[in-house]
Backbone as CSV, one residue per row, in Angstrom:
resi,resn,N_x,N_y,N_z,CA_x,CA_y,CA_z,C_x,C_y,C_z
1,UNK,-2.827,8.700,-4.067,-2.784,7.423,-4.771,-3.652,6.419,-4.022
2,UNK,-4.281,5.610,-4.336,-5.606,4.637,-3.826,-4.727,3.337,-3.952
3,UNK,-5.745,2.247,-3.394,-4.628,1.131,-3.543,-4.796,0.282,-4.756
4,UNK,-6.140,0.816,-5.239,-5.877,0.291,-7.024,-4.152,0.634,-7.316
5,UNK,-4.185,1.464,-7.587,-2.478,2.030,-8.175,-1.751,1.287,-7.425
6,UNK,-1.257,0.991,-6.421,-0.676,0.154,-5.906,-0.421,-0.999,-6.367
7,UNK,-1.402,-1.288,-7.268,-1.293,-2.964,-7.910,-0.947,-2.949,-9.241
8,UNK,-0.364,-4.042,-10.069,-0.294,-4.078,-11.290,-1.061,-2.806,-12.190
9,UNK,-0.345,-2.377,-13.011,-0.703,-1.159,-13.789,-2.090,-1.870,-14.617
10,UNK,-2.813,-0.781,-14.501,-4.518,-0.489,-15.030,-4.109,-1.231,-16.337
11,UNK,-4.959,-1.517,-16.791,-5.258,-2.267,-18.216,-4.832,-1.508,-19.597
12,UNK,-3.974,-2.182,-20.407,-4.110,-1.976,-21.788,-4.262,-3.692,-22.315
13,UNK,-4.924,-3.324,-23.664,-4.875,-5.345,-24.106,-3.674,-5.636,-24.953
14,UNK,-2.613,-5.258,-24.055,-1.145,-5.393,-24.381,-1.222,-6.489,-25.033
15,UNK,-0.403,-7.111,-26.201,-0.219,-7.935,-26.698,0.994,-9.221,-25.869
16,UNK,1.188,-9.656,-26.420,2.002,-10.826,-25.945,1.875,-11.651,-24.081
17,UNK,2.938,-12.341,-24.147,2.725,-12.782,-22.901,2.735,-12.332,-21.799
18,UNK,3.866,-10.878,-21.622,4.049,-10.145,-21.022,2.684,-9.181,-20.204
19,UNK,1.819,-8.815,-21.385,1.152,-8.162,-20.966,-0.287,-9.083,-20.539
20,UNK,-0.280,-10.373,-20.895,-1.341,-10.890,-20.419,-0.913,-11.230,-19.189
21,UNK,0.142,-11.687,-18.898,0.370,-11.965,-17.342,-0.341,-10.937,-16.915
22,UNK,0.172,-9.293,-16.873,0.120,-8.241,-15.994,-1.289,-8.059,-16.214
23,UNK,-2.266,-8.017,-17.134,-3.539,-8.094,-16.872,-4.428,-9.061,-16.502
24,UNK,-3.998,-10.067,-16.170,-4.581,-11.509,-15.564,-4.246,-11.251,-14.172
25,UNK,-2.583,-10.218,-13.705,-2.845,-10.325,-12.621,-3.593,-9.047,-11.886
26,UNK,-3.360,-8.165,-12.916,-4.913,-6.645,-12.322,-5.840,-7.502,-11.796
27,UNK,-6.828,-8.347,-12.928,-8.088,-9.286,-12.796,-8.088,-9.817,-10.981
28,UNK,-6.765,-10.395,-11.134,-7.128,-10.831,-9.377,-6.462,-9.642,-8.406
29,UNK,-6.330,-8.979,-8.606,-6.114,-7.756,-7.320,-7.046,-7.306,-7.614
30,UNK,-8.155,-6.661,-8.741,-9.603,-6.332,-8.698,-10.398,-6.930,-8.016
31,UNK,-10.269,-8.691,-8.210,-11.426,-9.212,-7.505,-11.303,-9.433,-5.918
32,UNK,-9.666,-9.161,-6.011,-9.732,-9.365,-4.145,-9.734,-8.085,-3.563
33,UNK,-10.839,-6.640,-4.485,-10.851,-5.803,-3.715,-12.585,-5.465,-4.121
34,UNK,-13.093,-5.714,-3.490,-14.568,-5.418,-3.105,-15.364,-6.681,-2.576
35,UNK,-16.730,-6.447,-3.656,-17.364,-7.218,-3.127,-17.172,-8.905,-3.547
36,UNK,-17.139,-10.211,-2.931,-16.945,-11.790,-3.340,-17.167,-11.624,-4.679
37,UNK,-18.062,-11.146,-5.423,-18.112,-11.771,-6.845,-18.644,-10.624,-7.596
38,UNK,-17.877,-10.445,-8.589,-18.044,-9.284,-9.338,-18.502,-9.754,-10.894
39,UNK,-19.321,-8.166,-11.804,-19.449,-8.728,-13.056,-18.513,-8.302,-14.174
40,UNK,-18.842,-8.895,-15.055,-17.756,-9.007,-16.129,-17.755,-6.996,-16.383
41,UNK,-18.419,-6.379,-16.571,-18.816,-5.839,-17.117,-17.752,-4.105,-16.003
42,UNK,-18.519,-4.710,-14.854,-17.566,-3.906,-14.024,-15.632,-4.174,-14.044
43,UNK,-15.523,-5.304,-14.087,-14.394,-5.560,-14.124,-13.490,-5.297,-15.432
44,UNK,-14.419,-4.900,-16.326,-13.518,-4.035,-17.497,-13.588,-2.546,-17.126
45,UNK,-14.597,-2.314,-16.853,-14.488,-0.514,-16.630,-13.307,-0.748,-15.598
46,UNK,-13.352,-1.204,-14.267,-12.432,-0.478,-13.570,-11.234,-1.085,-13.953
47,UNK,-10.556,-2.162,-14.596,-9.518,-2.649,-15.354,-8.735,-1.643,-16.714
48,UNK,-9.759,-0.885,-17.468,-9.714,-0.498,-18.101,-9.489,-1.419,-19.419
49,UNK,-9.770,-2.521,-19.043,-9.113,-3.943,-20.424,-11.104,-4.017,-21.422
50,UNK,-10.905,-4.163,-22.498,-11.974,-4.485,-23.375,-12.717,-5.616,-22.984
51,UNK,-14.461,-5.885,-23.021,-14.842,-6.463,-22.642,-14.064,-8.135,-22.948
52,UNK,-13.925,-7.959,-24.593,-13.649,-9.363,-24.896,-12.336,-9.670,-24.112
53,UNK,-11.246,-9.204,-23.823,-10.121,-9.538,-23.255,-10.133,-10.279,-21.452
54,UNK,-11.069,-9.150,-20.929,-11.609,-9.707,-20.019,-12.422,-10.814,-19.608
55,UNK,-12.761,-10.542,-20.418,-14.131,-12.812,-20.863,-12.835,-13.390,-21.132
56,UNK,-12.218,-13.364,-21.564,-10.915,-14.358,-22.266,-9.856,-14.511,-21.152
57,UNK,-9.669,-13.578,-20.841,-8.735,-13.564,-19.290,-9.288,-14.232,-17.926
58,UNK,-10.707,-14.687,-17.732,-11.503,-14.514,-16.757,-11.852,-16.106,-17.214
59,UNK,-11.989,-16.556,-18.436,-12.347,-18.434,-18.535,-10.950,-18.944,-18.037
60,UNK,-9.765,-18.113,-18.793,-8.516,-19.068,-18.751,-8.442,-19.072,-17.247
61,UNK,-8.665,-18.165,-16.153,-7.974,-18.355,-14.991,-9.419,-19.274,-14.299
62,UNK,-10.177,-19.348,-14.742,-11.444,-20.249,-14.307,-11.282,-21.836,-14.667
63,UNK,-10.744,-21.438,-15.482,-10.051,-23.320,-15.977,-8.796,-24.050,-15.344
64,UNK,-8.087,-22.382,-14.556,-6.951,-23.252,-14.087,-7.605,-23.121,-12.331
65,UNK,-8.498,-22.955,-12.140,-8.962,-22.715,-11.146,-8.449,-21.250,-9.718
66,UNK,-7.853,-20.404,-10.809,-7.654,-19.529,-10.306,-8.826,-18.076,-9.503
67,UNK,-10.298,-18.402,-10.455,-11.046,-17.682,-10.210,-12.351,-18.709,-10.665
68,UNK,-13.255,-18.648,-9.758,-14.577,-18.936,-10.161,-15.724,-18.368,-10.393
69,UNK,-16.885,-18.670,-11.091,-17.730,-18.039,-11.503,-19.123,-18.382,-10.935
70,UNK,-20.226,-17.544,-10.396,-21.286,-18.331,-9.349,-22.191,-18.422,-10.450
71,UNK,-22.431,-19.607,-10.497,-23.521,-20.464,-11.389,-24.963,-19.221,-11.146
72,UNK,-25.472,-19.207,-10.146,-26.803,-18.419,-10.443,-26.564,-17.116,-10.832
73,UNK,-25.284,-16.067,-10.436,-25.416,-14.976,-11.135,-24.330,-14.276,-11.939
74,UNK,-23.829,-15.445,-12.532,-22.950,-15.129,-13.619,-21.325,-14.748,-12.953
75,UNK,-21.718,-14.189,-12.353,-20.419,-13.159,-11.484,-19.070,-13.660,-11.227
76,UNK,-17.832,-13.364,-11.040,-16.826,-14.150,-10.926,-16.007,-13.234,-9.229
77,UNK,-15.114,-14.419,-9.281,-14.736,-14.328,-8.268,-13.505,-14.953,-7.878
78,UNK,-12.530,-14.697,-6.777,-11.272,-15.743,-6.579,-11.778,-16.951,-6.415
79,UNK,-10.788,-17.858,-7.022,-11.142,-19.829,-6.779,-10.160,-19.902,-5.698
80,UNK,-10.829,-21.402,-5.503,-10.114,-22.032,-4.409,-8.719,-22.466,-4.519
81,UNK,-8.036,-22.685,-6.011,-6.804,-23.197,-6.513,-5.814,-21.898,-5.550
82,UNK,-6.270,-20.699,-5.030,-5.061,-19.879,-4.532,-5.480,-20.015,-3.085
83,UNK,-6.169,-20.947,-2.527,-5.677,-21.198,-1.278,-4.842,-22.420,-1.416
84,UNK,-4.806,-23.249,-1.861,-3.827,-24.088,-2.400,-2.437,-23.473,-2.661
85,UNK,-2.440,-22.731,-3.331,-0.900,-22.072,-3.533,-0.556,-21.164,-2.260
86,UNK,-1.558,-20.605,-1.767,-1.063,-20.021,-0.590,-0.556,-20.380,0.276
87,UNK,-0.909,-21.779,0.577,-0.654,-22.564,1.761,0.508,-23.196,1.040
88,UNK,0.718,-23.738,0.101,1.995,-24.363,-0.178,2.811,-23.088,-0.100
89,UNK,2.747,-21.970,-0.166,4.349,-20.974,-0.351,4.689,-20.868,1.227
90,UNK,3.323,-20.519,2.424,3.065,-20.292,3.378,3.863,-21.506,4.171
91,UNK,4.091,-22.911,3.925,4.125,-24.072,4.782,5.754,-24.069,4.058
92,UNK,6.081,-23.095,2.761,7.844,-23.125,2.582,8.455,-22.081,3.251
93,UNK,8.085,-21.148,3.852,8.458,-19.922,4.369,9.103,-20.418,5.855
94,UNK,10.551,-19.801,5.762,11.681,-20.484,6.731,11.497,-19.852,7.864
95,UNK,10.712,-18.322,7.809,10.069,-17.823,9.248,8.787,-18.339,10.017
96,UNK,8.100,-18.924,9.392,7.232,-19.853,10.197,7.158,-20.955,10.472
97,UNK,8.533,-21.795,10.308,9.163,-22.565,11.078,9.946,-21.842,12.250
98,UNK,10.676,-21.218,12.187,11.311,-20.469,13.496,10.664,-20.236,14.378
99,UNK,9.333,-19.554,14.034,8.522,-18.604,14.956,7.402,-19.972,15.816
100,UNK,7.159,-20.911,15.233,6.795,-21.705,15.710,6.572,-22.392,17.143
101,UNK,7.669,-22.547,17.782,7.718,-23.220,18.678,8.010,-21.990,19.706
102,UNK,8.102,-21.022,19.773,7.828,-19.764,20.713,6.178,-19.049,20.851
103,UNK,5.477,-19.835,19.775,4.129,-18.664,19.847,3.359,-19.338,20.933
104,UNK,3.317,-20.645,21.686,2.484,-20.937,22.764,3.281,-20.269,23.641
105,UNK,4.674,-20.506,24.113,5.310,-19.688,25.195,4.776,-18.414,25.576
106,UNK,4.887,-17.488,24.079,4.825,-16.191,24.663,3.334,-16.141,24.662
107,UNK,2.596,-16.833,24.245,0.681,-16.556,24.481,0.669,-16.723,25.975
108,UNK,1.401,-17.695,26.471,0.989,-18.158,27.909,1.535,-17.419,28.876
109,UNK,2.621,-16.240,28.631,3.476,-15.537,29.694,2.545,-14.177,29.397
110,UNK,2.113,-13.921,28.408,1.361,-12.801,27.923,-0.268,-12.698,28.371
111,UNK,-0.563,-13.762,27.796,-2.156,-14.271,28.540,-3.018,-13.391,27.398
112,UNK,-2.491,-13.273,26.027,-3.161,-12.598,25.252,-2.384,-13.858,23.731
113,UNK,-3.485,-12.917,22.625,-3.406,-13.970,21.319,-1.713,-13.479,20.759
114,UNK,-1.106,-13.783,20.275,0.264,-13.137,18.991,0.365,-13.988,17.936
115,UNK,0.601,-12.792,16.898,0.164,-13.055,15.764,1.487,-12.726,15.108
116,UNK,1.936,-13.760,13.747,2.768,-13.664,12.867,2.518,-12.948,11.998
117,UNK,3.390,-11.491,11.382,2.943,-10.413,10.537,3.996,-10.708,9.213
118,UNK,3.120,-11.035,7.949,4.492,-10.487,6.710,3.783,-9.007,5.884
119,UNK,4.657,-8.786,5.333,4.505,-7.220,4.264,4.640,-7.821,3.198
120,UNK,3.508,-7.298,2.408,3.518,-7.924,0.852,2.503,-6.868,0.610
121,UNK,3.903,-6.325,-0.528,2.783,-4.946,-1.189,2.206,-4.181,-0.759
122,UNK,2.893,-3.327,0.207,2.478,-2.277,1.435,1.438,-2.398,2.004
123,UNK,0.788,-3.770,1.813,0.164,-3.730,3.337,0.892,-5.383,4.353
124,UNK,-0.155,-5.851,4.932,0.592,-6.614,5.963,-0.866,-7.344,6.105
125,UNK,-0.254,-8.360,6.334,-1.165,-9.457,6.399,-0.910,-11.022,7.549
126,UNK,-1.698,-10.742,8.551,-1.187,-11.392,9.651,-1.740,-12.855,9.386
127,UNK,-0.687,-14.117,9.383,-0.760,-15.246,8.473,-0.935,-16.444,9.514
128,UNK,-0.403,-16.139,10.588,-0.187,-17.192,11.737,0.087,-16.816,12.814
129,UNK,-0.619,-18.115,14.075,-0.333,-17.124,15.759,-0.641,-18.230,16.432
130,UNK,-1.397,-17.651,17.673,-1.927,-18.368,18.622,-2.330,-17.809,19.212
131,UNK,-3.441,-18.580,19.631,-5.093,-17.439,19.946,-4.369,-17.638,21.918
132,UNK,-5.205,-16.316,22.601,-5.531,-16.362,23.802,-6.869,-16.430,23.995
133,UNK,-6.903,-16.455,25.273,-8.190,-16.501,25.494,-9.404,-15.152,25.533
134,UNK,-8.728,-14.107,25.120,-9.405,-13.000,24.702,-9.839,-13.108,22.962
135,UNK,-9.269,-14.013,22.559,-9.856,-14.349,20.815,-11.027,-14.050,20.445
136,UNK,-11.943,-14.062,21.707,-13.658,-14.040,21.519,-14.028,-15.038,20.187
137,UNK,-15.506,-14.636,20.240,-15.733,-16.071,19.110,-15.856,-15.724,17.458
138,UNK,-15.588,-14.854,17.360,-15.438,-14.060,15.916,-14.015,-13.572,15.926
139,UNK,-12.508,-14.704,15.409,-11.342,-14.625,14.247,-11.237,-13.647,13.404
140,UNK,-10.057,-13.058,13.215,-9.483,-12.884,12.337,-8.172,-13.783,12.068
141,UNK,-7.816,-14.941,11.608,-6.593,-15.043,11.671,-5.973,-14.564,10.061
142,UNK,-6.657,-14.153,9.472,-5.645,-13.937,7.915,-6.208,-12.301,7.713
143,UNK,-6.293,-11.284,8.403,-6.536,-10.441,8.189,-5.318,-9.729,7.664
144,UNK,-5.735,-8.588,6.639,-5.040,-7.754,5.150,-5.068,-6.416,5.873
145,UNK,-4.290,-5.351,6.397,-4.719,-3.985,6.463,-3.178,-3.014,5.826
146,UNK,-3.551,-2.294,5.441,-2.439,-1.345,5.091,-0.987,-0.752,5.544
147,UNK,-0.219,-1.233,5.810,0.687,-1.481,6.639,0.836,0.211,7.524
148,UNK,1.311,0.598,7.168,0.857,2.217,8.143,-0.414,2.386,9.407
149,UNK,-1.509,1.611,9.110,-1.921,1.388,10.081,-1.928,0.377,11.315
150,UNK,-0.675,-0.518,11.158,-0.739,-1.485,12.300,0.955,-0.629,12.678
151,UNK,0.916,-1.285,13.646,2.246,-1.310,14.453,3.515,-2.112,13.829
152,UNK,3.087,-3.685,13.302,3.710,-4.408,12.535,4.099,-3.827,11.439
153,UNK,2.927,-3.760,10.313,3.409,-2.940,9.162,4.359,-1.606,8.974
154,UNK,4.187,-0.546,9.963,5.266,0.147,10.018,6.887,-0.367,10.398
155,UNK,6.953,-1.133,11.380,8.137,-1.491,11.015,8.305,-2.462,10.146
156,UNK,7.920,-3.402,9.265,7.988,-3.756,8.218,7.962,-2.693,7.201
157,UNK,7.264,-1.703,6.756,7.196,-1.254,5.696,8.693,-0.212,6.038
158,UNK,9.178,0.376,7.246,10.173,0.930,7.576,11.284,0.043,6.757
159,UNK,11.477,-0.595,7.107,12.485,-1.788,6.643,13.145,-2.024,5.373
160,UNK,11.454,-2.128,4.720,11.635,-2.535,3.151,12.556,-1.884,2.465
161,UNK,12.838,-2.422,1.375,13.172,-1.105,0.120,12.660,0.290,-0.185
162,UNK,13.084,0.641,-1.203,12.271,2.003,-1.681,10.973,1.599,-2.262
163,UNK,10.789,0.822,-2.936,9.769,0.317,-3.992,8.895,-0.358,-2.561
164,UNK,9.162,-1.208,-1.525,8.125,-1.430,-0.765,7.381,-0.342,0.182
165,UNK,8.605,0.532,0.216,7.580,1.741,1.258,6.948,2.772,0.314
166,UNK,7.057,2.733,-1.060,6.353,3.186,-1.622,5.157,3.169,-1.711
167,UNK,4.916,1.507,-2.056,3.342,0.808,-1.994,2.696,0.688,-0.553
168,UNK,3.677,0.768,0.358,2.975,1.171,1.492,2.544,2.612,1.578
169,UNK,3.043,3.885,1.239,2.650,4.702,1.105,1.284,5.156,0.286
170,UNK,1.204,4.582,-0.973,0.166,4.439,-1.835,-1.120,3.940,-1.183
171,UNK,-1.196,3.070,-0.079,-2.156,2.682,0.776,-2.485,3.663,1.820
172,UNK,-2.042,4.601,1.773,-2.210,5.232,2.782,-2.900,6.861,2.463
173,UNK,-3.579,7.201,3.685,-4.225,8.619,3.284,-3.158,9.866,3.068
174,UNK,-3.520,10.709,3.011,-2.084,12.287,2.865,-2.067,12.421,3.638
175,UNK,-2.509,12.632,5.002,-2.100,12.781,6.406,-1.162,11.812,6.737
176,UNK,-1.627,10.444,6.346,-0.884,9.358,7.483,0.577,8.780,6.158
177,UNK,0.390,9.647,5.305,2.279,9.560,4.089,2.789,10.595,4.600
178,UNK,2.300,11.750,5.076,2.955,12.997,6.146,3.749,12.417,7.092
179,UNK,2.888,11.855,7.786,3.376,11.236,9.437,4.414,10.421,8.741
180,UNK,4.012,9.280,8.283,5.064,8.169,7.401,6.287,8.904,7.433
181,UNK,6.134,9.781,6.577,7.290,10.376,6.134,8.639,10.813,7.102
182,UNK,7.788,11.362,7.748,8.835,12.199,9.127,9.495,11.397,10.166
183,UNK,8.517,10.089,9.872,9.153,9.068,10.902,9.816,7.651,10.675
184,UNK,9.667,7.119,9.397,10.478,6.471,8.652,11.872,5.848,9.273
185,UNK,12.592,7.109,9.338,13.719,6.731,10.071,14.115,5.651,11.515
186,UNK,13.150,6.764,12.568,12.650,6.180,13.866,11.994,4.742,13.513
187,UNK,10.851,4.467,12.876,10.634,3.276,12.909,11.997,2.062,12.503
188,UNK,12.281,2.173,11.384,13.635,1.291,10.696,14.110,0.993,11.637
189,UNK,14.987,1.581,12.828,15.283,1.188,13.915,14.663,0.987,14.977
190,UNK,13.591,0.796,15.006,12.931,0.942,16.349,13.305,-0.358,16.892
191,UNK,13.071,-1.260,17.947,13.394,-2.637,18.023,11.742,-3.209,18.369
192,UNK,11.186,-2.120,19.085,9.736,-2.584,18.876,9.043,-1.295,18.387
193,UNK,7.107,-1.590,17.967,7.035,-0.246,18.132,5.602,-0.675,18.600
194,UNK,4.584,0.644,19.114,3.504,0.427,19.487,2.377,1.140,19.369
195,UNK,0.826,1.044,19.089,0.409,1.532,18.368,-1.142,1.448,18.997
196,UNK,-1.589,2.502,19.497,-3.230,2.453,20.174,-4.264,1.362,19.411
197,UNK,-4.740,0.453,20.799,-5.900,-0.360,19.762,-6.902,0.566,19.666
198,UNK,-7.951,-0.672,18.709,-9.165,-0.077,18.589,-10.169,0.008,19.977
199,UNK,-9.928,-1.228,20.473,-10.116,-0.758,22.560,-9.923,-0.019,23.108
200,UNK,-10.182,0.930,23.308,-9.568,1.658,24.456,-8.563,0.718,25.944
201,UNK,-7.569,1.530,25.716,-6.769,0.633,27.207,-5.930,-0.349,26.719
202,UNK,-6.119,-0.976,25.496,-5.265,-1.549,24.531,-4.539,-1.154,23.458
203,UNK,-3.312,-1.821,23.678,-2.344,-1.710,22.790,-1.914,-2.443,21.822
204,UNK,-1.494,-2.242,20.558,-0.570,-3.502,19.595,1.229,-3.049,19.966
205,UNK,1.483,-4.007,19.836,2.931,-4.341,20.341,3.893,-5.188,19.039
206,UNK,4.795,-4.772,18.466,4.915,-5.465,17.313,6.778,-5.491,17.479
207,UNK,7.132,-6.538,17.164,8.967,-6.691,16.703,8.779,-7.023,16.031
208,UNK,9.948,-6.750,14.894,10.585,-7.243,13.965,11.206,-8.857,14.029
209,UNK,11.123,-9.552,13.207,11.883,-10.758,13.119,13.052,-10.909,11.830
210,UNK,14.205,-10.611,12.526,15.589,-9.930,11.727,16.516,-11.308,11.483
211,UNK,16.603,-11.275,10.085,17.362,-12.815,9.825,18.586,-12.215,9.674
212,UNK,19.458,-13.361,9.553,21.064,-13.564,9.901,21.831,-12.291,8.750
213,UNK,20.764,-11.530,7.843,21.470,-10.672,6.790,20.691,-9.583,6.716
214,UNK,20.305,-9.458,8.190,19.521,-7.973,8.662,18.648,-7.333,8.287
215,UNK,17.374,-8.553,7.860,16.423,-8.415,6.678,15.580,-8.459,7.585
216,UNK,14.178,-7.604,7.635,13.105,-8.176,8.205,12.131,-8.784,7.930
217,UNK,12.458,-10.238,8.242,11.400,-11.542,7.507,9.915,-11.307,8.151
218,UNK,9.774,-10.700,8.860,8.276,-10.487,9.727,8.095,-10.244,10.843
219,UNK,6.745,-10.107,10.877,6.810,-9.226,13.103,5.831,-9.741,13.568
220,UNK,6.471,-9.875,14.774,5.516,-11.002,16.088,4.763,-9.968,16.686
221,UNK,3.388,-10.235,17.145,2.759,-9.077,17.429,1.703,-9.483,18.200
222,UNK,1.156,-8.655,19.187,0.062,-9.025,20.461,-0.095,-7.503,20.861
223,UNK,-1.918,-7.665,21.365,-2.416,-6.554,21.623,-2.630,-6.924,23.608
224,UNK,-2.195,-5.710,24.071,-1.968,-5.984,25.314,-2.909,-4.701,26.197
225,UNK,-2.966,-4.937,27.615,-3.104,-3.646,28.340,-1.866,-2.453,27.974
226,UNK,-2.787,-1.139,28.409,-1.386,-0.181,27.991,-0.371,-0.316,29.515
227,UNK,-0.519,-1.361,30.799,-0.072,-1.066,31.547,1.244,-2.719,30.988
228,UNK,1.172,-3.216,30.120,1.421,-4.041,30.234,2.714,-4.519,28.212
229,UNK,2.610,-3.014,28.396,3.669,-3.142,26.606,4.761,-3.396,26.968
230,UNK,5.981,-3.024,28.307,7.083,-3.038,28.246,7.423,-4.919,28.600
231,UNK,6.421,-5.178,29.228,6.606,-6.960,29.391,6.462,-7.682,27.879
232,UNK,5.450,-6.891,27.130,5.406,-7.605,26.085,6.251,-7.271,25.235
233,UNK,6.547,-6.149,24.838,7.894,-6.188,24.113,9.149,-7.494,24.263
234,UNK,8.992,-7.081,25.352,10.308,-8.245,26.035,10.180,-9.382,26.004
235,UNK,8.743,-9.798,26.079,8.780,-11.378,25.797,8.903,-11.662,23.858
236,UNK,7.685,-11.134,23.185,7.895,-10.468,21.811,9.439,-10.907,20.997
237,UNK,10.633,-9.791,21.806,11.649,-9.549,21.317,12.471,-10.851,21.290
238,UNK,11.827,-11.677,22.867,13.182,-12.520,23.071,12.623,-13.653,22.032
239,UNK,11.442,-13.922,21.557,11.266,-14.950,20.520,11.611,-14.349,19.975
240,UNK,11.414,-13.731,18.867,11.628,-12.814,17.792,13.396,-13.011,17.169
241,UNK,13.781,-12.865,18.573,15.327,-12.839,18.056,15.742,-14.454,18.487
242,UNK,15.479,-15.229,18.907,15.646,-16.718,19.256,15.539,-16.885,18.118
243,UNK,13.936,-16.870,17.356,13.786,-17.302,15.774,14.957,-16.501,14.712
244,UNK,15.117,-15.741,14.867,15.916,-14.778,13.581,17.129,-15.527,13.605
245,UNK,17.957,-15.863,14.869,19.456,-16.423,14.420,19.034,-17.952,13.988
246,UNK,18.144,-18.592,14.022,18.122,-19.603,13.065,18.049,-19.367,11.494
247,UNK,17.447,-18.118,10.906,17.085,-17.933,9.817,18.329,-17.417,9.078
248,UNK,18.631,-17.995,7.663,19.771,-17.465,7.175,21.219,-18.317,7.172
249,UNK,20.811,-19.772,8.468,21.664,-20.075,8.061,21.393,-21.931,7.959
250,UNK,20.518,-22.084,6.812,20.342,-23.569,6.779,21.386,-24.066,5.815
């Protein structure tokens, strides 16, 4: 399964409201998977929706500023109106108030960046942190990867429901839904887990952040020396769980 499938079901020009939602929202999981700006033309083939439905689906969300279109080559693309909504759901979310006032602490006992992880739709998407001084001068702070491949995302996607480790599975190759599979368990409980960087000699280091009804709202996470995971766990954990008993009970 690819991570098209993963998203809103492929196109029919379903009638009613129902089905225009679900193909308005294919339209933007299409366009937030390739290249910035795509053409009309592609975006029906791989939608599977009729050209005209797609022109019609593609002005209305251009008018509400959901997607824009580049004046010199026709092409469309996500608008700016969903960083707007992002940031308003992002600035209501009761775990990044918690996690807040621990992420300079543990940057400064760590001497490395940590990063706030949520799971949405089997993958994971790291939303907020605080840089160290290894940040170098090329960011990621809103980076998207498939949850099976970070440290975070597995125990998040461990966690989820059936329906979320599904779509985490769907992101993932047949080797690494094998592995998934067998270890599932182990992760769900793990209290941390850890996961080879792309550095050599480095590690990702990831906890869970467990609210007051044993949910995992998200995972605090920093890439460390490999001589240096069992400190970070521990610093990691003790925010992690400082923030969680606030959550759950406002």
């Amino acid at each position: 399964m690819t991570e098209l499938d993963a998203q809103p079901t492929r196109g029919t020009d379903s009638r009613g409201t129902l089905g225009t939602v679900r193909n308005a929202a294919l339209l933007l999981h299409l366009l937030s998977d390739g290249p910035a700006h795509q053409q009309l033309t592609e975006l029906a083939e791989r939608s599977g929706l009729s050209l005209p439905t797609v022109h019609r689906l593609l002005r209305s969300l251009t008018v509400a500023g959901l997607v824009e279109q580049d004046a010199r080559s026709a092409r469309y693309g996500l608008g700016p109106e969903l960083v707007r909504l992002s940031q308003r759901y992002l600035g209501r979310l009761p775990v990044l108030a918690a996690l807040s006032p621990y992420l300079l602490p543990v940057r400064d006992a760590l001497g490395t960046s940590v990063r706030i992880v949520l799971f949405v739709r089997g993958s994971v998407t790291y939303i907020d942190g605080a840089d160290g001084a290894d940040a170098g001068p090329y960011r990621e702070p809103h980076r998207v990867v498939p949850a099976v491949r970070s440290a975070a995302g597995r125990l998040l996607a461990a966690r989820a429901d059936d329906t979320g480790w599904a779509l985490a599975l769907a992101l993932a190759s047949a080797d690494e839904r094998a592995d998934a599979e067998t270890r599932r368990a182990a992760w769900r409980t793990a209290s941390h887990l850890t996961l080879a960087g792309a550095e050599q000699g480095h590690t990702e280091v990831a906890v869970p952040v467990v609210d007051a009804y044993d949910h995992a709202a998200a995972a605090l996470t920093a890439t460390v020396g490999d001589n240096d995971v069992d400190r970070a766990a521990t610093h990691l954990d003790r925010a992690a769980q400082a923030a969680g008993r606030t959550l759950g009970h406002a």
